[in-house]
C-alpha positions as a LaTeX table, in Angstrom:
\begin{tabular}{lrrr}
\hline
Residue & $x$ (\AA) & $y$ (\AA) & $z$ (\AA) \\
\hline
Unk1 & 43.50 & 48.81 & 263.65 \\
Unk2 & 46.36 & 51.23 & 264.42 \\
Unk3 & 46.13 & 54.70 & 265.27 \\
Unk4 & 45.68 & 56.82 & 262.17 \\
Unk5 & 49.33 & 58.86 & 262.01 \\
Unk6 & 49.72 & 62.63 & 260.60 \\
Unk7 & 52.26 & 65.29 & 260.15 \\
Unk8 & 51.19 & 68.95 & 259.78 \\
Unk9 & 53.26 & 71.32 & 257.66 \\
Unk10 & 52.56 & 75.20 & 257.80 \\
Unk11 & 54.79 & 77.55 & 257.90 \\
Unk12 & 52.94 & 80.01 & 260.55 \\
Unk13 & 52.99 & 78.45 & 264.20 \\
Unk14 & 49.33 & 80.09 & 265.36 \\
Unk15 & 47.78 & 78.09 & 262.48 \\
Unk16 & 49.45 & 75.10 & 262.82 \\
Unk17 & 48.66 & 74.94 & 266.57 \\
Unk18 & 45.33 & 75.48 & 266.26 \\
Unk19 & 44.89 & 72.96 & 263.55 \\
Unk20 & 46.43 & 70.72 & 265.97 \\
Unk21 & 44.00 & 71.44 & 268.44 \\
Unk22 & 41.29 & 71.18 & 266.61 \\
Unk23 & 42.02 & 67.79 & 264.99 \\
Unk24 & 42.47 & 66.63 & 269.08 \\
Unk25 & 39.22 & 67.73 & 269.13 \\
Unk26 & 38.17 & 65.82 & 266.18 \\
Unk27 & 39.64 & 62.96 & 266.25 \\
Unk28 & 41.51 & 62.28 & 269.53 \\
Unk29 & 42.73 & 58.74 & 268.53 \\
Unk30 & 45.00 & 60.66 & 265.63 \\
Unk31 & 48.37 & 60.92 & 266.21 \\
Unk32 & 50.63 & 64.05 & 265.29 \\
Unk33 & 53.83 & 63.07 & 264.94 \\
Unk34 & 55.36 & 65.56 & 262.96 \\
Unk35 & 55.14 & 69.50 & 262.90 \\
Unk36 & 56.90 & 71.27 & 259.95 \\
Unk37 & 57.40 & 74.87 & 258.89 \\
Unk38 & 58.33 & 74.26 & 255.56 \\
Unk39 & 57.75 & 71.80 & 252.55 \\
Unk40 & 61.75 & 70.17 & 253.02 \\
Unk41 & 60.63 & 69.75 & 256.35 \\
Unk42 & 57.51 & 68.12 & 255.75 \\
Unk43 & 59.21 & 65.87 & 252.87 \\
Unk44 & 61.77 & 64.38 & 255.35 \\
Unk45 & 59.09 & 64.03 & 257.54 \\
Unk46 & 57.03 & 61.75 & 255.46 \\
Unk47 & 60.43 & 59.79 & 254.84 \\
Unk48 & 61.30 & 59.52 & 258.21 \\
Unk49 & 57.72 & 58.94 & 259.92 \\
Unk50 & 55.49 & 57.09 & 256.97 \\
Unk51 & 52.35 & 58.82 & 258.13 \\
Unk52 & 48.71 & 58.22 & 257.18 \\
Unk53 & 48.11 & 61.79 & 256.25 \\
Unk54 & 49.65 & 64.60 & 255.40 \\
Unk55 & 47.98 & 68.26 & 256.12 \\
Unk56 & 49.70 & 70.86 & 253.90 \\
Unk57 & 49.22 & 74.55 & 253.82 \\
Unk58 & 49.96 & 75.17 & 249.71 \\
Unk59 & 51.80 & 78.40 & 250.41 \\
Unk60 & 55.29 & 77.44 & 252.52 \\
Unk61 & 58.85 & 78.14 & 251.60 \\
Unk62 & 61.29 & 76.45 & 250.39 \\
Unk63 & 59.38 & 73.89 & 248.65 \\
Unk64 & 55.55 & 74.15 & 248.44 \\
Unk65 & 52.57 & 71.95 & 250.17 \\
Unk66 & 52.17 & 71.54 & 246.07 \\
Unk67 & 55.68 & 70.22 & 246.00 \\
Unk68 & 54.98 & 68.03 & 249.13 \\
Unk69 & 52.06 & 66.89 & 247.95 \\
Unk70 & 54.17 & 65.58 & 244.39 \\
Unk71 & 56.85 & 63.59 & 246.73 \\
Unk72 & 53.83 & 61.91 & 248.75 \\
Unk73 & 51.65 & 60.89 & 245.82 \\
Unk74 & 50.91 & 57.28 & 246.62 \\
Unk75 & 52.69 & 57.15 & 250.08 \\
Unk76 & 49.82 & 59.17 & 252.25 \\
Unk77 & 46.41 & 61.06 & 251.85 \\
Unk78 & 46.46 & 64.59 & 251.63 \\
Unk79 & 44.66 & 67.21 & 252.99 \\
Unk80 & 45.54 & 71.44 & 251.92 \\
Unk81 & 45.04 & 73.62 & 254.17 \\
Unk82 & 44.84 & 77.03 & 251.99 \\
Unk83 & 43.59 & 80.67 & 252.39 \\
Unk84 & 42.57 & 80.43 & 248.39 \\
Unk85 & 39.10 & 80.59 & 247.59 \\
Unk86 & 37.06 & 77.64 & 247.44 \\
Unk87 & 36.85 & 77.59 & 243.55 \\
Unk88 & 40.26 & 77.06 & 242.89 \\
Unk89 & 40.12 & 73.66 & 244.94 \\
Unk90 & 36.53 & 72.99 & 244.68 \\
Unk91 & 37.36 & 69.97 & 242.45 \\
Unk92 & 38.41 & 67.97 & 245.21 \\
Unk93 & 35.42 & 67.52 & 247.43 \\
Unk94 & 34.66 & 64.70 & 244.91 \\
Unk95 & 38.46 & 63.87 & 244.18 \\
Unk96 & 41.04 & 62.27 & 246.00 \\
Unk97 & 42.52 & 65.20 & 248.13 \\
Unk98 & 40.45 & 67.00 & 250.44 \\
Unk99 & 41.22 & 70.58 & 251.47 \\
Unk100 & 40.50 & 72.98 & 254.73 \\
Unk101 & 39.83 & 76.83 & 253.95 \\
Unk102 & 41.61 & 79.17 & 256.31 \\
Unk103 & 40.46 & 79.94 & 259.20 \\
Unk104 & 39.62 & 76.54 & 259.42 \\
Unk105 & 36.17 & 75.82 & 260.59 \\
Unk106 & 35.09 & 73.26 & 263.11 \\
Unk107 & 32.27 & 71.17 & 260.52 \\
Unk108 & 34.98 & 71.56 & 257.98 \\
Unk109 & 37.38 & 69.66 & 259.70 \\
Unk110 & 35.09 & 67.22 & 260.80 \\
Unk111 & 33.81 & 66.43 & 257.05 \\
Unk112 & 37.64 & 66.41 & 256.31 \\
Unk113 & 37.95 & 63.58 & 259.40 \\
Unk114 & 35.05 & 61.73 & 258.55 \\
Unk115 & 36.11 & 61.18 & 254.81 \\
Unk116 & 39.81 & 60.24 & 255.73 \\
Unk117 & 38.85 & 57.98 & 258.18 \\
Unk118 & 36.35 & 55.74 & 255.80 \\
Unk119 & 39.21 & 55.68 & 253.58 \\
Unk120 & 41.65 & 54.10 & 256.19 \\
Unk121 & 39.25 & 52.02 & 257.47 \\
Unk122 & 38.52 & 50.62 & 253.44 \\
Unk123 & 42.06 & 50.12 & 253.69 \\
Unk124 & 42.13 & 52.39 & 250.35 \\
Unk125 & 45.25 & 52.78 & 249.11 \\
Unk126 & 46.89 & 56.47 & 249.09 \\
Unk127 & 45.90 & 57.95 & 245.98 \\
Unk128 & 49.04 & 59.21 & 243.10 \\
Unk129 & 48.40 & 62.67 & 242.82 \\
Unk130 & 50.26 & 63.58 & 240.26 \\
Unk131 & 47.73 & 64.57 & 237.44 \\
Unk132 & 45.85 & 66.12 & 240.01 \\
Unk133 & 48.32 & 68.48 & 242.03 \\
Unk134 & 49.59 & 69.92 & 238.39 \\
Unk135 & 46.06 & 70.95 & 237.65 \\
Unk136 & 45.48 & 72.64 & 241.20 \\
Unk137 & 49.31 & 74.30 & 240.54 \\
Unk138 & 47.80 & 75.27 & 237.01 \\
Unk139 & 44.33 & 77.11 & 239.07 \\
Unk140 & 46.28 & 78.98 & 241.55 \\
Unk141 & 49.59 & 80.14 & 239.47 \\
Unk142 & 50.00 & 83.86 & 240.29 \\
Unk143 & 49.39 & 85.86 & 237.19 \\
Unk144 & 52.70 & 87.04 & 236.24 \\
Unk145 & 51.48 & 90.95 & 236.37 \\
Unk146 & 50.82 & 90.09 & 240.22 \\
Unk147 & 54.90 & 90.14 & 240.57 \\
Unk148 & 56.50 & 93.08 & 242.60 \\
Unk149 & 57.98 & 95.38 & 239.97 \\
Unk150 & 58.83 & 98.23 & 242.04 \\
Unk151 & 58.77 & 99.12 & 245.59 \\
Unk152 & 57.98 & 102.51 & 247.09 \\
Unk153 & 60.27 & 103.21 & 250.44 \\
Unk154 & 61.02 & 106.06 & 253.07 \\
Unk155 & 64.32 & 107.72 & 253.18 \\
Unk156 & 63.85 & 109.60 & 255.65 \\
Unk157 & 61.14 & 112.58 & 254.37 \\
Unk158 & 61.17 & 111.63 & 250.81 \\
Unk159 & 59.39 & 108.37 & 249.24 \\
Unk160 & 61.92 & 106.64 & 246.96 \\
Unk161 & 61.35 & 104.48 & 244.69 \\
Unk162 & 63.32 & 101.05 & 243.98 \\
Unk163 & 63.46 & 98.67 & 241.15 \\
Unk164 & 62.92 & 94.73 & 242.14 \\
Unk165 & 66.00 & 94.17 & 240.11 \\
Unk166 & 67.92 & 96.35 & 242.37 \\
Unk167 & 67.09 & 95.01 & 245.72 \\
Unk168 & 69.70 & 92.44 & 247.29 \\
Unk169 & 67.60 & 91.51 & 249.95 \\
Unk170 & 64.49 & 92.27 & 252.80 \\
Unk171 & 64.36 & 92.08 & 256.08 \\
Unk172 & 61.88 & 92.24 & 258.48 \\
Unk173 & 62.48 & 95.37 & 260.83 \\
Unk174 & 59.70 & 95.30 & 263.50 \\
Unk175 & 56.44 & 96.89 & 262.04 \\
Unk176 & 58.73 & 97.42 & 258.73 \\
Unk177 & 60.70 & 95.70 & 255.86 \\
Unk178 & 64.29 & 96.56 & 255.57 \\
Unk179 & 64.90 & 96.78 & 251.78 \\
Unk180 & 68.63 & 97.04 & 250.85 \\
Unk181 & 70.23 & 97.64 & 247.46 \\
Unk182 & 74.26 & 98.10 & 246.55 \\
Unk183 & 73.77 & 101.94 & 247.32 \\
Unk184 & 71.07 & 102.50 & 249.80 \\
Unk185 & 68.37 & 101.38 & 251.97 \\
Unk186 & 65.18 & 102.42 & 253.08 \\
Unk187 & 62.10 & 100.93 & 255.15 \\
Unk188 & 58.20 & 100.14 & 254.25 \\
Unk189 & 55.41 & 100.00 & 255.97 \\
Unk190 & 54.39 & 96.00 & 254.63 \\
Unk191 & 55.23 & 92.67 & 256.47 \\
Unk192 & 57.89 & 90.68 & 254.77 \\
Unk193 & 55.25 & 87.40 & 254.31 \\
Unk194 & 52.73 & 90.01 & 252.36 \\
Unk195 & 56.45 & 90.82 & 250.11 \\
Unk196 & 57.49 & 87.63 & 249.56 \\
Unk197 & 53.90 & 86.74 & 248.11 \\
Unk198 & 54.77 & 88.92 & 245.45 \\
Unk199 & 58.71 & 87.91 & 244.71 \\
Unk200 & 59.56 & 85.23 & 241.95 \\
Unk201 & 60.74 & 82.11 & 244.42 \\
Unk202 & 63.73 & 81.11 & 242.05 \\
Unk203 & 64.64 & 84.47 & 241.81 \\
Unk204 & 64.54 & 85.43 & 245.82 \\
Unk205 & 65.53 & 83.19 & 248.37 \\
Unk206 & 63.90 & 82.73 & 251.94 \\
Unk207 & 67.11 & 81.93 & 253.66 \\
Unk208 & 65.49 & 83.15 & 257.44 \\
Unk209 & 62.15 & 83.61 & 259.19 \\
Unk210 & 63.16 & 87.32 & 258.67 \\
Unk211 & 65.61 & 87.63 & 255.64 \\
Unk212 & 64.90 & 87.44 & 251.99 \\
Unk213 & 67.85 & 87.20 & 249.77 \\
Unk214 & 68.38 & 87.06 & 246.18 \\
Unk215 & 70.29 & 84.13 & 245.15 \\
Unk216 & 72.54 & 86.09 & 242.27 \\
Unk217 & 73.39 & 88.17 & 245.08 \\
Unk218 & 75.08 & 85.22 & 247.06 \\
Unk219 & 79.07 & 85.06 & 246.51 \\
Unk220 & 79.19 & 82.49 & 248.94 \\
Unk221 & 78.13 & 80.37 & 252.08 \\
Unk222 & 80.49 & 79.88 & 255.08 \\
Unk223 & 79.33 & 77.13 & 257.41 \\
Unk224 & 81.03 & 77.52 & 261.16 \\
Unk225 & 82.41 & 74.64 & 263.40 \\
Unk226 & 78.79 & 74.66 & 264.75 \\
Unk227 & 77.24 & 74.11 & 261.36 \\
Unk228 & 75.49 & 77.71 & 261.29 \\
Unk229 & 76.03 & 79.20 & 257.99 \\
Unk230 & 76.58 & 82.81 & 257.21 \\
Unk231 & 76.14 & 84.56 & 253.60 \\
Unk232 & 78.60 & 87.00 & 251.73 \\
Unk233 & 77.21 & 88.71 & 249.34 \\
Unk234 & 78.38 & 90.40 & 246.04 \\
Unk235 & 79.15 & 94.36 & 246.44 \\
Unk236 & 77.82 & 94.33 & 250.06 \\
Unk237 & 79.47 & 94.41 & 253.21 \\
Unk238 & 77.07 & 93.15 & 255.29 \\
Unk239 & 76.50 & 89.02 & 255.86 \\
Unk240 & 73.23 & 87.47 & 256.30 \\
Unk241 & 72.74 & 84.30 & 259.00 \\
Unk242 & 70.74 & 82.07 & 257.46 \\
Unk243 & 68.54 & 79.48 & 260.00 \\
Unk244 & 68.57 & 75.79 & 260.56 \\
Unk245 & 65.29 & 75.76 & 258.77 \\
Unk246 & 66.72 & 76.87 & 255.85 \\
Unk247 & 70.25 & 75.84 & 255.87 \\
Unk248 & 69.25 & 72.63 & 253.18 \\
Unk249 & 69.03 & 75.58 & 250.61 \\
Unk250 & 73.29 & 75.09 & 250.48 \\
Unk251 & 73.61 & 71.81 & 250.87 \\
Unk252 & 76.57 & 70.28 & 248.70 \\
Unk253 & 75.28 & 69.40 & 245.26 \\
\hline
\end{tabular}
C-alpha cells in the first residue's frame, strides 16, 4: 500500500507547522505534500497533488476550509482543524469528516490518525460532503449582529468614531490597525485578523497578509512586467500592493 498523501491548509504558519509536526509524530509514514495559506491555495493543491486527505482550518481567506471542503467532496477525506467549540462540529465524530480543536491536542490527533487510516486501509471511498459541509456552514454562520458596525479610533488625543461604510481599507500598523477613510485616518489598538473576523467577506477584500480593502473601493488593478499587481482606488491617492497569495482575487473573468 502507498504512503497515505496530505496537504495542510491554514492560513497562520505557527499552527500549520506544528500540525505538521505533530502528524510526523503521529504518523511518520504520511506524506505532506502540500502547505497552503488559503482555501484557492489549498483547492489547486488538491488539483494538482490528488492527496488522501485534506486538513482544513474552516476560517482562511479567500475561500474557506468550508469552501475547500465543497470542491473536495468525493476526491479526499477531510479533516477541520477549527478554534469553534466542539458542539458546533460534534456531529462528525460519528460522520464522515473528522475535526481537530485548536490547540490541537496530541490524543486528538491520534484518534483523528487512527480513524483515517482504517478508512484507507478499507479502501473506503472519499465521502461527498456536500449535505454535510452546508449543515456545519449553517452551525457556525456568524450572527449577523456580530458584524463590525462602527469602529472607535485615536486621532491623536480624541477617540473618533468611524462608520464601517466609511472605511476604504485596514492595515496592519505594528501593534495597531491603520483604518483609512476618503477624509481621514486614525489607528486602533486590535490586530487586523481579530477585524477581519468581524467584516462581511464579499463586502471587504483580503488582498495582503496586512491590507484589507473594500472591493467598491477598487477603480482598478495594474499588473507590472513582473506580474505584481498594484490597486487604485476611488477618491484616494494612495495604492495598495496586493501579494502573490492573493493576486487570483483579479484574475481575468
Amino acid at each position: 500500500m502507498k504512503p497515505a498523501r496530505a496537504i495542510i491548509a491554514d492560513d497562520e504558519d505557527l499552527p500549520r507547522a506544528e500540525l505538521r509536526r505533530m502528524l510526523a509524530d503521529a504518523w511518520p509514514a504520511l506524506q505532506v505534500v502540500a502547505e497552503c495559506e488559503h482555501g484557492p491555495a489549498a483547492i489547486e493543491a488538491i488539483d494538482a497533488q490528488q492527496p488522501d486527505i485534506a486538513f482544513l482550518d474552516i476560517r482562511m481567506p479567500g475561500r474557506s476550509g468550508l469552501d475547500v471542503a465543497r470542491a473536495a467532496s468525493g476526491r479526499c477525506h477531510v479533516v477541520f482543524t477549527t478554534a469553534y467549540d466542539s458542539h458546533a462540529v460534534e456531529a462528525f465524530d460519528a460522520g464522515a469528516l473528522d475535526y481537530l480543536l485548536k490547540p490541537v491536542r496530541a490524543d486528538r490527533l491520534a484518534q483523528a490518525v487512527a480513524r483515517l487510516q482504517q478508512r484507507l486501509q478499507a479502501q473506503a471511498e472519499a465521502p461527498v460532503l456536500d449535505g454535510l459541509v452546508e449543515r456545519l456552514a449553517a452551525r457556525i454562520k456568524p450572527p449577523e449582529a456580530a458584524r463590525l458596525r462602527w469602529i472607535s479610533a485615536s486621532v491623536g488625543d480624541t477617540i473618533k468614531m468611524f462608520s464601517i461604510d466609511e472605511v476604504l481599507f485596514f492595515q496592519s500598523d505594528e501593534k495597531y490597525t491603520r483604518v483609512v477613510t476618503a477624509a481621514d485616518e486614525a489607528h486602533v489598538r486590535k490586530p487586523l485578523k481579530e477585524i477581519a473576523e468581524g467584516l462581511d467577506g464579499e463586502v471587504f477584500w483580503q488582498v495582503h497578509r496586512g491590507v484589507i480593502v473594500r472591493a467598491a473601493a477598487i477603480a482598478r488593478a495594474q499588473r507590472d512586467d513582473l506580474g505584481r499587481i498594484t490597486l487604485h482606488l476611488k477618491g484616494h491617492a494612495e495604492k495598495l500592493a496586493v501579494s502573490q497569495a492573493y493576486g487570483w482575487r483579479f484574475r481575468p473573468m
